[in-house]
C-alpha positions as CSV (number, residue, x, y, z in Angstrom):
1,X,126.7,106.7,142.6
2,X,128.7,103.6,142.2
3,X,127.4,99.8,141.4
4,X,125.7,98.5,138.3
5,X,122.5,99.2,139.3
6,X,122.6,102.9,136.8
7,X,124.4,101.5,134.6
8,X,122.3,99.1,132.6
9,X,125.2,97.9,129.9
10,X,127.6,95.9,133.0
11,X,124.5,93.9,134.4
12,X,123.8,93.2,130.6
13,X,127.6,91.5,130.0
14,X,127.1,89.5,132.9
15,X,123.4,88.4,132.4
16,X,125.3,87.5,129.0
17,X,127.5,85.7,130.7
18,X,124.7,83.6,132.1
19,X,124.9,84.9,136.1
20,X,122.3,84.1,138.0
21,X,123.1,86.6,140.9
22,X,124.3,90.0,140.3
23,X,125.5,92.0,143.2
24,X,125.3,95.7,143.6
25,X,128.0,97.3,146.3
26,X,126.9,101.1,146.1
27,X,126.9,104.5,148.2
28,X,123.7,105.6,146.7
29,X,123.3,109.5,147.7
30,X,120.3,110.7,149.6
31,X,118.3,113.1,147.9
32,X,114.8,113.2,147.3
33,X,113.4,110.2,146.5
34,X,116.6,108.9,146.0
35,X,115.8,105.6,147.6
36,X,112.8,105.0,145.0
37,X,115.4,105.7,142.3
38,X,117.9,102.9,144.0
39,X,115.6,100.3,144.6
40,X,113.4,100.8,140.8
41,X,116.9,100.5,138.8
42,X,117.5,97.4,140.7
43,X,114.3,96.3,140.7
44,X,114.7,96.9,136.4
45,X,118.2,95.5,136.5
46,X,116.5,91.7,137.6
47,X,114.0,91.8,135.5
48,X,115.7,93.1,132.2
49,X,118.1,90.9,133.1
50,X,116.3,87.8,134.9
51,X,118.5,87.0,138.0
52,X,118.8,87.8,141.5
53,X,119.9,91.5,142.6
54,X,121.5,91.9,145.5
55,X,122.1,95.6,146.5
56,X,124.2,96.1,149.4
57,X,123.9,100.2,150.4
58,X,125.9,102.1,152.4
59,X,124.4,104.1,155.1
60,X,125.3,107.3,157.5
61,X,125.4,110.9,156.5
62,X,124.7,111.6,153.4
63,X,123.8,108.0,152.1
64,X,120.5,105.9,151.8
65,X,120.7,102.9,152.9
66,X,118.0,100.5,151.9
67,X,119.9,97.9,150.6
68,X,117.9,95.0,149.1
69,X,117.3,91.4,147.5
70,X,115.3,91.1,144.5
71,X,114.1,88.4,142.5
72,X,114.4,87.6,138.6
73,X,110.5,89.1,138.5
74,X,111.6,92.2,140.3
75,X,110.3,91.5,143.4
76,X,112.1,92.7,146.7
77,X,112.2,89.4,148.6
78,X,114.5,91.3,151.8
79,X,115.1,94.4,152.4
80,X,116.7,97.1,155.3
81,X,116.2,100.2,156.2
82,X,118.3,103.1,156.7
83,X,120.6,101.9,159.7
84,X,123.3,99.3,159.3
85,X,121.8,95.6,159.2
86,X,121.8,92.3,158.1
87,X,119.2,90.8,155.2
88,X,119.0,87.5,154.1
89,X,116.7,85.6,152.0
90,X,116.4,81.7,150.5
91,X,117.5,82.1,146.9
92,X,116.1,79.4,144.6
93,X,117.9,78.9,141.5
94,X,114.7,77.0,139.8
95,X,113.3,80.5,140.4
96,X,115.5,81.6,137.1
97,X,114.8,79.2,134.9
98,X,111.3,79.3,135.2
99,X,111.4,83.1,134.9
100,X,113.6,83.0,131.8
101,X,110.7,80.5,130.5
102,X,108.1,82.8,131.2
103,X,110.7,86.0,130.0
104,X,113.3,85.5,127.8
105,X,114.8,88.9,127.2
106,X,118.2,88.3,127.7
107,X,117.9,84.8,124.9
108,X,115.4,86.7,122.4
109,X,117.9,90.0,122.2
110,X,118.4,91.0,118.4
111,X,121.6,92.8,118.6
112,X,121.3,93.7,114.9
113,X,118.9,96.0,115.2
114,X,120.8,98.0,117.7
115,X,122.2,102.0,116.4
């Protein structure tokens, strides 16, 4: 596995960072229902973290595929399938503010409390 998308802690520091677009280069391993687990982390990655996920998956033997664009809500606005292609999709930046209005987890954070 490589890419942010299972490990929580890097899209954090950039979210921190304020990004708006975090984007996942991975060769997610196929296995089963390995591409469920893929897309749900970062699926959880944009919304924990409210901003754009782009994951870019390799494919061939052994690999998923399934790369995918997901909005600050979590929702997969593109996605591909298991052979090699190309996804796009309008990214609108007004999209994150309003999110972060509605969910502000990254602002209301209370690293204090934290073990």
């Amino acid at each position: 596995m490589s890419g942010t998308s299972g490990f929580p802690e890097i899209a954090r520091q950039f979210a921190l960072q304020e990004a708006d677009i975090l984007f996942v280069p991975a060769g997610w391993m196929a296995g089963l229902i390995k591409e469920d687990h893929w897309q749900t982390l970062l699926r959880a990655r944009a919304i924990e973290n409210t901003m754009f996920v782009v994951g870019a998956n390799l494919v061939g033997e052994g690999l998923t595929g399934r790369s995918v664009i997901v909005d600050p809500m979590g929702i997969t606005i593109a996605s591909g399938g298991e052979q090699e292609t190309l996804i796009m999709a309008d990214v609108d930046l007004d999209r994150i503010r309003h999110v972060r209005e509605k969910l502000p987890s990254v602002r209301d954070r209370r690293p204090e409390f934290y073990f």
